[in-house]
MARVEX-717681 format. One record per residue: x, y, z negated of N, C-alpha, C in turn; residue in one letter. Coordinates in pm, whole numbers, plus 32768, in hexadecimal, padded with zeros to 4 digits. Atoms other than C-alpha are relative to their C-alpha. Example, Ala and Ser with C-alpha at 12.3 -4.5 7.8 and 13.67 -1.06 7.14 Angstrom:
<pts>
80597F89800084CE7E3E7CF4805A80788000A 7FAE7F89800685577F967D367FB3806D7FB7S 
</pts>
This chain:
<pts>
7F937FA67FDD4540A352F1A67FCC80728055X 802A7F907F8D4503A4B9F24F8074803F8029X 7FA47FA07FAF45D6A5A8F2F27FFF807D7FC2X 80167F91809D4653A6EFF2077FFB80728093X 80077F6F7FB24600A823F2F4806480617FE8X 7FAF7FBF801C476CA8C2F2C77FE5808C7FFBX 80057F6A7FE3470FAA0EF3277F9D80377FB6X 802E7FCA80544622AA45F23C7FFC7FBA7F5BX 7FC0803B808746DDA952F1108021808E7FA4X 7FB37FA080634719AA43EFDB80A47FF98010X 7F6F802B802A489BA974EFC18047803680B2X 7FD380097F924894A9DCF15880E580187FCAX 7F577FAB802F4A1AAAD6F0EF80457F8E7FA1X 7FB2804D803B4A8AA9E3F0067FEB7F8B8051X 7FD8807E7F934A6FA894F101803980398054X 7FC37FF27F894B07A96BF21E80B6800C7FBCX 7F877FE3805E4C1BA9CBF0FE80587F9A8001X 7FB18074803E4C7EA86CF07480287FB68068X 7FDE80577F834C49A7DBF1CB80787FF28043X 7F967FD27FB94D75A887F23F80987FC47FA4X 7F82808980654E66A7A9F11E802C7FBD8037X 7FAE807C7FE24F62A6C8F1527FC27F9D7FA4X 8029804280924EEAA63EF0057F93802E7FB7X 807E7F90807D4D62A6C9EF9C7FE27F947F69X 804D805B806C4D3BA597EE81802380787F8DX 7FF47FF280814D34A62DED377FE07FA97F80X 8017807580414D5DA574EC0B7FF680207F91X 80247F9F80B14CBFA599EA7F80287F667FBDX 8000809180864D27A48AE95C7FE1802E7F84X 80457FEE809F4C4CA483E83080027F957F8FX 8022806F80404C2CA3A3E70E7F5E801A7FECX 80D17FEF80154AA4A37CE6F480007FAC7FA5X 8041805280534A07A2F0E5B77FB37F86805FX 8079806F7FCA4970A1A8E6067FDC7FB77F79X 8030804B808E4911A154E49C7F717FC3802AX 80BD80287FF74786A132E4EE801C7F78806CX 7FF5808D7FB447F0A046E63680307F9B7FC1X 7FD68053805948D69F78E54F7FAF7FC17FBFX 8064801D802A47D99F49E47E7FA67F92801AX 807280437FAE46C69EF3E54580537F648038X 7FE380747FB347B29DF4E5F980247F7B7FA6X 7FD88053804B480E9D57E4D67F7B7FBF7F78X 8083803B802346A09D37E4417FBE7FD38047X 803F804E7FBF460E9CA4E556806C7F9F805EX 7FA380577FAC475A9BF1E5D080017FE1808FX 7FD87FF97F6747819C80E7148085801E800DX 7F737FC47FCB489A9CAFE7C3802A80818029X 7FD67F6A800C495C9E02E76F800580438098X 80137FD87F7A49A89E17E8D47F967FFB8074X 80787FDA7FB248659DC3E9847FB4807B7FE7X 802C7F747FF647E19ECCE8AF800380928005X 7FAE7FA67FDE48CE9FB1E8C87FF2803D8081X 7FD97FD57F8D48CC9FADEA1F7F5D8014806CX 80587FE3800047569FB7EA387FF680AE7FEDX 7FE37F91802347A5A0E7E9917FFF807C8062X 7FA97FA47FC64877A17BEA607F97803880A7X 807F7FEB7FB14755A127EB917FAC80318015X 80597FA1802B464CA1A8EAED802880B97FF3X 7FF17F5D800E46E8A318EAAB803A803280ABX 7FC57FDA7F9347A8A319EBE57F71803F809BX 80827FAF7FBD4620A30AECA57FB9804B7FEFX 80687F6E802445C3A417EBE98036805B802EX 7F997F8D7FF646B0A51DEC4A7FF6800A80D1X 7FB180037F6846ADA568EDC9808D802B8047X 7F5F80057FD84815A5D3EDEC803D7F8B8021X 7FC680977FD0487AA45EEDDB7F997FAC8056X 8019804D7FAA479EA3F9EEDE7FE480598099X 7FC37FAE7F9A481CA517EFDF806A7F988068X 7F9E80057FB348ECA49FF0F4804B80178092X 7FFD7FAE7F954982A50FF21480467F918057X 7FFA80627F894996A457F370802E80858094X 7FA37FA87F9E4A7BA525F4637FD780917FD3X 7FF07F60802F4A1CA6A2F4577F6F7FFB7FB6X 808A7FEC803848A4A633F3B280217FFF7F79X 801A801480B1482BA60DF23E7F787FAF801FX 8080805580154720A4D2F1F07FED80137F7FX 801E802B805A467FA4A9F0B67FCB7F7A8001X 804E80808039462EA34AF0347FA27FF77FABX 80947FF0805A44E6A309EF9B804E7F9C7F96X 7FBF80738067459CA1DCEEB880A17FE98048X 7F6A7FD97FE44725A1B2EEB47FF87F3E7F64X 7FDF8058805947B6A027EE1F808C80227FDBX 7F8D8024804D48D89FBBED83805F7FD48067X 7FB580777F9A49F59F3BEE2980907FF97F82X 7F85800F80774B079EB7ECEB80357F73800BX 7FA9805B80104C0E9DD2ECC07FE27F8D7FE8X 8042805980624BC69C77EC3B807F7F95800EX 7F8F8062802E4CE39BB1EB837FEF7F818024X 800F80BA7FF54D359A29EC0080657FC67F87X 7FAB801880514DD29969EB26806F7FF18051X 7F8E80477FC54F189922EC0B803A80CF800DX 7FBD7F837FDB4F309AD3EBE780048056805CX 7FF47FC47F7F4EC99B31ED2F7F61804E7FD9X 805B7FC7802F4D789BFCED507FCB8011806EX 804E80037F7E4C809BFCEE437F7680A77FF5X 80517F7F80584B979D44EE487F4F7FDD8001X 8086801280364A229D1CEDAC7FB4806A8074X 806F7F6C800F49029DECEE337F8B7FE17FDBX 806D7FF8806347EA9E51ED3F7FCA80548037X 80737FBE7FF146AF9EB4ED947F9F80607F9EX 80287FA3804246109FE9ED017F437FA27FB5X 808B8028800A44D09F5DEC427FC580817F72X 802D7F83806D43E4A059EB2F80197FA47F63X 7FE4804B806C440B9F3BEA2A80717FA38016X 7FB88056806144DF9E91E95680237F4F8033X 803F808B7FE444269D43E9847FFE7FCB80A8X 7FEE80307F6544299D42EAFC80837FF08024X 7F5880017FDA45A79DA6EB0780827F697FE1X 7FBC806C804146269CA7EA3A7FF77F6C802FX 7FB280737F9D46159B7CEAF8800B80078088X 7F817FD97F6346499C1DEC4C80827FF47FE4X 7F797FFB801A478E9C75EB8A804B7F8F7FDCX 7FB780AC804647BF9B18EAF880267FCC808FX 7FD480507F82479A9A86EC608061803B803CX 7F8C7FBF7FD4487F9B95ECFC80607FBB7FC7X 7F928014802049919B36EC2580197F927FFFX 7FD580898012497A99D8EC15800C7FDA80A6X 8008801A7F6F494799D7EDA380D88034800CX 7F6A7FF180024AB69A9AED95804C7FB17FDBX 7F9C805C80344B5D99E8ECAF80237F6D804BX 7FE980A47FB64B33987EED658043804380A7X 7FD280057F8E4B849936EEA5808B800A8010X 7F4A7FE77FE04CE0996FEF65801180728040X 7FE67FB57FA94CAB9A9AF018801080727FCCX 800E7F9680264CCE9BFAEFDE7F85806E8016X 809D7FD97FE04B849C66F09680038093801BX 7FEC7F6780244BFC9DF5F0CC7F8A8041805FX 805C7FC87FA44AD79ED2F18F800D807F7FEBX 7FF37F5E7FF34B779FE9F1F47FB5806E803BX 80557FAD7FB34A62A040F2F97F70801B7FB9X 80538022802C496EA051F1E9801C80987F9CX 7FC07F6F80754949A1BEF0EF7F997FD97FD4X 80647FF880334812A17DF06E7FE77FBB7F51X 7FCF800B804648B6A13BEF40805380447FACX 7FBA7FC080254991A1B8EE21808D7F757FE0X 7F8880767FE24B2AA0F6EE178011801D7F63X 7FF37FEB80934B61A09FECA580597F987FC0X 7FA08070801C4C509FC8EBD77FDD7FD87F7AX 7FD67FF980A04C8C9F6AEA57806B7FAF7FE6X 7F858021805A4DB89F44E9877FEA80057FAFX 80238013806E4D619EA2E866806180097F8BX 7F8C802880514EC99E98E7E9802D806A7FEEX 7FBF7FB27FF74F349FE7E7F87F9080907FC9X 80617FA280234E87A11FE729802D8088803BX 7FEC7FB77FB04F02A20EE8447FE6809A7FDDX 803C7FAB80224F0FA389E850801680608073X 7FEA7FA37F6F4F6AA3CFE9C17FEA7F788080X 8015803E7F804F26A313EAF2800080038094X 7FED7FCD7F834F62A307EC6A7FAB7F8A8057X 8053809F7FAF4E50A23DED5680368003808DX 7FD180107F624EA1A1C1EEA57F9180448047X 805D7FDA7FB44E23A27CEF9F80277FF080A0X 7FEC80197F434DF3A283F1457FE280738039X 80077F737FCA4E1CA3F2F1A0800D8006808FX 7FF580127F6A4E83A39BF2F47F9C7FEF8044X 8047802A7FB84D4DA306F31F7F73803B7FD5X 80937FA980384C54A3F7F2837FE17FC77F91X 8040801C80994C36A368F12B7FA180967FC2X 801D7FA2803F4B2EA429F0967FA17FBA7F62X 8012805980704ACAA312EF7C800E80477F91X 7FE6800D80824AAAA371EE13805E7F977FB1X 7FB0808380444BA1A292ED2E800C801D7F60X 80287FE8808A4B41A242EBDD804D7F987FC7X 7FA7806180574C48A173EAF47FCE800C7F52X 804E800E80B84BDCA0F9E97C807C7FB07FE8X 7F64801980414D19A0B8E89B7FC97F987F72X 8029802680544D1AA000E7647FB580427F7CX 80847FDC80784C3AA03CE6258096801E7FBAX 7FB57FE680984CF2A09DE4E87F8380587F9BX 803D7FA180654C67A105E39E8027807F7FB4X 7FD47FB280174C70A22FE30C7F9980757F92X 808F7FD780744BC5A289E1B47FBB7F928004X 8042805E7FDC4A85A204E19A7FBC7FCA80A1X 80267FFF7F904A5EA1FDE31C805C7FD3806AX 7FA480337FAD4AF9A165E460800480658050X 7FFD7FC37F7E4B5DA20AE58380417FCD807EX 7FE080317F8D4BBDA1D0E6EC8051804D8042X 7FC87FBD7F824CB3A26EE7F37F8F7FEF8072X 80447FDA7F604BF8A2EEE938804A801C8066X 7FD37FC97FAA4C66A339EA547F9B8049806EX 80397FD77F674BC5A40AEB83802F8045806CX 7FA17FE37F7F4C4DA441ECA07F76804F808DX 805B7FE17FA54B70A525EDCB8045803D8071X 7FC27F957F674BA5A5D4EF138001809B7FE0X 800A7F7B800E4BACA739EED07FA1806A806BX 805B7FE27F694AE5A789F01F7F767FE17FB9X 8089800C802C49B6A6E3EF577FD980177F49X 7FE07FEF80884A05A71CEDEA802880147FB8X 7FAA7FC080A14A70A7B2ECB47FF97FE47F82X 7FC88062807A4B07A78BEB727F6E801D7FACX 806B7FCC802C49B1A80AEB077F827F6B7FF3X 806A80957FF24905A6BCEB9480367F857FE3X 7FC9806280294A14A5CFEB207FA580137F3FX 804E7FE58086499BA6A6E9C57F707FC77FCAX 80698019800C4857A633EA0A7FCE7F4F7FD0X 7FDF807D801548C0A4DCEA32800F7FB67F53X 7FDA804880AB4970A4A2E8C17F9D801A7FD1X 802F80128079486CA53CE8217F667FBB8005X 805B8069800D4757A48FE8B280367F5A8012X 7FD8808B7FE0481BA332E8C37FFE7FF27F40X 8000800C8087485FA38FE7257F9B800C7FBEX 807A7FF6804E4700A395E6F37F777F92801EX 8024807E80094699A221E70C7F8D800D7FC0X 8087801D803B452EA1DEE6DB7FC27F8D803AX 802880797FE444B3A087E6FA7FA27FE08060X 80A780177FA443ABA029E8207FFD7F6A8006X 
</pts>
């Protein structure tokens, strides 16, 4: 993590801008092809959502906009940024996961197995609000969405990214996905959410 030298930041005018919001989130919903992830998950019988959300990990540490955040009147960057998502119990309740950023596939996938199976048996909800070093993310598997609203903590300086993945549907010969991205406007634009879909829609196996 370093410290962003405001006064000589390019975004200095636009963070002093958005800062001044009641409300800086801005929010983009895309459907993104995920034919190639589909695929893949279903020829090597992984799970759509581990790698999905690998996915979503992997592009998110490429981009430094989503690992901007701001801590009273500063700006940090994070060198690596995890997961922090939902994870279904069977009794309906949901305790929240956090996934660790890894460069492979093969390493992710049973961190992610244990994450979720560590949730699922638990009872708690586990929330770490004093914690940014992360992006807040959900999925709705049931719903092929085309607008969305994430919870946020403006009161308390939320400056979190929030990334939601909707259900699949087909369409032609190809699937696609609802996105969601949600950013602060102080650290980002619809330019780097842009950056997001189209490197998240361009799945290449590691």
């Amino acid at each position: 993590m370093k410290k962003i030298d405001i006064e000589q930041w390019p975004r200095k005018e636009h963070f002093l801008n958005f800062m001044a919001f009641e409300d800086p989130f801005f929010n983009i919903c895309a459907d993104v092809k995920v034919t190639g992830l589909k695929q893949h998950a279903e020829k090597n019988n992984l799970s759509f959502f581990i790698l999905s959300y690998f996915q979503v990990l992997r592009v998110v540490n490429q981009i430094d906009a989503f690992k901007y955040r701001i801590r009273g009147k500063e700006v940090v960057l994070h060198e690596k940024i995890r997961g922090s998502c939902p994870v279904m119990r069977p009794d309906h309740t949901f305790g929240y996961g956090y996934f660790d950023h890894f460069d492979t596939l093969g390493d992710f996938e049973p961190h992610a197995k244990e994450v979720i199976r560590s949730v699922k048996n638990g009872k708690h909800l586990h929330p770490k609000f004093d914690e940014d070093d992360m992006i807040h993310s959900s999925v709705i598997p049931w719903v092929s969405f085309r607008s969305i609203e994430h919870a946020k903590r403006l009161n308390k300086g939320d400056s979190i990214p929030k990334i939601v993945l909707g259900k699949v549907y087909p369409k032609g010969d190809d699937h696609y996905m609802p996105v969601s991205v949600s950013g602060h406007h102080a650290l980002m634009d619809g330019l780097h959410a842009g950056m997001f879909f189209e490197q998240y829609e361009s799945f290449r196996p590691i």
